[in-house]
N, CA, C and O of each residue as an XYZ file, in Angstrom:
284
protein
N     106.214     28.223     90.118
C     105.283     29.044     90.847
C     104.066     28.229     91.228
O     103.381     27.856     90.276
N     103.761     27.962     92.156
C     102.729     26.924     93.044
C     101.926     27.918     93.544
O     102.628     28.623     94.269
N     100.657     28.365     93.506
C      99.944     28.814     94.368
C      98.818     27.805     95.214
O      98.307     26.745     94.853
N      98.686     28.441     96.249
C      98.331     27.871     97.260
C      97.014     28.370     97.184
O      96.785     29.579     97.160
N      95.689     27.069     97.124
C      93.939     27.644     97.101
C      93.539     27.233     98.599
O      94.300     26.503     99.234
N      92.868     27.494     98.915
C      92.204     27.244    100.458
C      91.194     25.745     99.876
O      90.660     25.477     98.800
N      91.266     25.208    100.865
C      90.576     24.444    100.507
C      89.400     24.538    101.012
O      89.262     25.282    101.984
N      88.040     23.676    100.388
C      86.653     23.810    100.318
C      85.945     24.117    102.093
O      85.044     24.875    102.453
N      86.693     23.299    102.771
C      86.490     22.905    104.106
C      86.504     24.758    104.799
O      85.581     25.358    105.350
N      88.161     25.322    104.427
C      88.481     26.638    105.304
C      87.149     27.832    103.893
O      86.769     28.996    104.019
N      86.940     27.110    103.092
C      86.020     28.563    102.399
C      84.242     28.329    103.101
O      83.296     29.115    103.043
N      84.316     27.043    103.686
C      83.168     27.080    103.949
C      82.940     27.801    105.126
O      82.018     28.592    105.326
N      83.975     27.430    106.012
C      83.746     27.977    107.319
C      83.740     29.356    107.217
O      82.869     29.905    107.892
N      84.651     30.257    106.398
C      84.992     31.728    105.929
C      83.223     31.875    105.748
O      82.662     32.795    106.343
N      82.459     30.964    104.941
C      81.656     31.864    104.183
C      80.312     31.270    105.515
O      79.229     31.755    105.189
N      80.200     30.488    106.691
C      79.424     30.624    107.900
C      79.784     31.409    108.341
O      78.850     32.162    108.617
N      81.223     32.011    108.811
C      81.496     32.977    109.281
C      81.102     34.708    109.123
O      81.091     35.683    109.873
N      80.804     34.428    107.707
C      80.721     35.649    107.505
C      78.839     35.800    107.789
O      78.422     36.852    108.274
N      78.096     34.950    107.523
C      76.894     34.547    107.935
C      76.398     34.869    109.393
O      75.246     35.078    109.773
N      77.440     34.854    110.030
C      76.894     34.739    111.109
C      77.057     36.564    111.932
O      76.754     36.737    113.113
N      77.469     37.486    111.205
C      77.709     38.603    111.367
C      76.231     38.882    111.223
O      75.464     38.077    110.694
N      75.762     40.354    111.841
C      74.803     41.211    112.668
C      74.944     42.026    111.572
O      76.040     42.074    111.014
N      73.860     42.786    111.105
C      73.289     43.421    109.726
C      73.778     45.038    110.264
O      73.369     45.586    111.287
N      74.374     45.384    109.660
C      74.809     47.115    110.040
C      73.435     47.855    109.735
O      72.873     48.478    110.636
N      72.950     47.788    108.574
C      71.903     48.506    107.875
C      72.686     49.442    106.752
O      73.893     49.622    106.914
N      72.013     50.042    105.612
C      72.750     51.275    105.071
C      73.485     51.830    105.417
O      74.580     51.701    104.870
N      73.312     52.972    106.751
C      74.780     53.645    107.037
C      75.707     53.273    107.771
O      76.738     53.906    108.001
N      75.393     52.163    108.214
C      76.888     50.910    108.629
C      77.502     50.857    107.807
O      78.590     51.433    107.780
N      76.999     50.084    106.738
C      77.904     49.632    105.657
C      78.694     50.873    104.856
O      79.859     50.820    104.464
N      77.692     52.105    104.694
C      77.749     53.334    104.425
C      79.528     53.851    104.732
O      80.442     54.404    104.122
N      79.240     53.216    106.154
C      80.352     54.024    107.246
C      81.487     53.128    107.183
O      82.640     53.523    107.012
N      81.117     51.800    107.337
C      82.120     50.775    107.037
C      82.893     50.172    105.822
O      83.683     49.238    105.957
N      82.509     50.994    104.172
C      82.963     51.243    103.076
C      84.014     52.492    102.969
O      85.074     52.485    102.343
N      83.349     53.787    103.891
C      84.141     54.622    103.409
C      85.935     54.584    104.721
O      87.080     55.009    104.561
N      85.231     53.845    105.873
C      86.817     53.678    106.522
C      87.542     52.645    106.039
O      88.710     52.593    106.424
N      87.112     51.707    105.207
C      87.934     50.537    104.767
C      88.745     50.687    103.534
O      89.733     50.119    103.070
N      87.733     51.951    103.065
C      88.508     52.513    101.711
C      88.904     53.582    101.467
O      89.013     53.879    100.277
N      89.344     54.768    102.713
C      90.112     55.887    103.008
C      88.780     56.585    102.290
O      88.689     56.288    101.099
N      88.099     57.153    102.617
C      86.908     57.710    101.259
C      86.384     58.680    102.781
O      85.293     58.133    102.938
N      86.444     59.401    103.583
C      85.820     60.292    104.144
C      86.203     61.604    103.683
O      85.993     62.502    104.498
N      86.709     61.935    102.590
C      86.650     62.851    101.461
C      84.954     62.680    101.450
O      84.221     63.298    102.223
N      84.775     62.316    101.059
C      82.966     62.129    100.981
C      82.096     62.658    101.634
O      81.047     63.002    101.090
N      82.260     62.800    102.603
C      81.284     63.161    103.968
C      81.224     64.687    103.660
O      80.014     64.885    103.771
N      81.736     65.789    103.369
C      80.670     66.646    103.342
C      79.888     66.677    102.004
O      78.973     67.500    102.017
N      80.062     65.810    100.580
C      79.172     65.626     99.763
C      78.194     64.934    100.143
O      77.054     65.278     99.829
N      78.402     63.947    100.809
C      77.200     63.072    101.613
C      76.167     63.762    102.898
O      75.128     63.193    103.234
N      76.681     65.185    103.598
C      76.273     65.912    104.268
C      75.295     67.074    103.576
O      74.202     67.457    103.992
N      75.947     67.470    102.516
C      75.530     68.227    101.391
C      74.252     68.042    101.123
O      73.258     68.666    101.495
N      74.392     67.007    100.354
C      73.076     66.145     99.622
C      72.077     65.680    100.549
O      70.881     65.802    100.284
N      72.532     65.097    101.739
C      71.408     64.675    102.802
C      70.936     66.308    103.035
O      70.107     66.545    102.156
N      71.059     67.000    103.521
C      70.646     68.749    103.459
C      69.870     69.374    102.518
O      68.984     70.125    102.925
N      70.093     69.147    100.830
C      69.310     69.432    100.284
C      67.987     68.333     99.652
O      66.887     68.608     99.173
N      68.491     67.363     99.840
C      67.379     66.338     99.831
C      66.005     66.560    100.677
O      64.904     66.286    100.200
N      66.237     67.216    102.308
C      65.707     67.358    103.737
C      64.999     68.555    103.029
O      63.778     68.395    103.033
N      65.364     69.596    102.480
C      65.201     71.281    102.394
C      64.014     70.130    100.880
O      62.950     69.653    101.276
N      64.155     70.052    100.382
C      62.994     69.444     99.153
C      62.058     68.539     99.392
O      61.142     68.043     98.737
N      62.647     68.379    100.909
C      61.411     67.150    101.120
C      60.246     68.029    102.098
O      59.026     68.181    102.032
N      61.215     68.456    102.930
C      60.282     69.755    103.914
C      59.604     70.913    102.915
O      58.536     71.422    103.255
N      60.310     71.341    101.578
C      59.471     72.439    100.884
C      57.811     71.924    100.291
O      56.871     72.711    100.183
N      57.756     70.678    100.011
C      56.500     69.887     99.782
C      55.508     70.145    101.006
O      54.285     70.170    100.868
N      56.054     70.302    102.006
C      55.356     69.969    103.227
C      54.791     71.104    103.798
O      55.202     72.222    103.487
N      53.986     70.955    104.517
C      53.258     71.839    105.399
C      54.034     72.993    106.123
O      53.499     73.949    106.684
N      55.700     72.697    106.000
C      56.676     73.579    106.404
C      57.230     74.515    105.650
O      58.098     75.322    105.984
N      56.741     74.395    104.686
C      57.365     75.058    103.296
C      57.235     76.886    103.778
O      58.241     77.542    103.508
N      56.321     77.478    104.301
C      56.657     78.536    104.519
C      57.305     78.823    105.620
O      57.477     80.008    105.905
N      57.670     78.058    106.247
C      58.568     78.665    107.557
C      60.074     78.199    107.002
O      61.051     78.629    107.615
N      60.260     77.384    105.928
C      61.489     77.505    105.578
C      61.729     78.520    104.171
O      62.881     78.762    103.809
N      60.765     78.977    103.567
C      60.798     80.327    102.470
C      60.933     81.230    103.773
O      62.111     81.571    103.675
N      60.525     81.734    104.755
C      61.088     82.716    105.504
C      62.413     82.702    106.103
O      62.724     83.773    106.626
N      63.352     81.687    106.169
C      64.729     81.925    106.245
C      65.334     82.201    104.786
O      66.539     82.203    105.037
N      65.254     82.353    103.900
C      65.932     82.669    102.498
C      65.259     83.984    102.354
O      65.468     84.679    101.359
């Protein structure tokens, strides 16, 4: 059994290569984790939570009674 390593030369270029890629930000990567890893099961927990995170951040706020008048 022989396995075969890349040599230093093809890991370097792999690892400029990957260097030279454009920054997604959070929900790039966000977005580009959950299609690479079948995971959009997720998205309405991730919809969920962004919603009540928004509703706790707005109840602090100067909005707080116009959102106690929808409940």
């Amino acid at each position: 059994m022989s396995q075969t390593h890349p040599s230093p030369t093809d890991t370097a270029q792999t690892f400029a290569e990957a260097g030279q890629t454009t920054d997604r930000g959070l929900v790039g990567e966000f977005v580009g984790f959950m299609s690479d890893n079948a995971k959009w099961w997720m998205i309405p927990f991730v919809v969920v939570f962004g919603l009540l995170g928004s509703l706790l951040v707005l109840g602090a706020s100067g909005a707080a009674p116009f959102i106690y008048a929808l409940f």
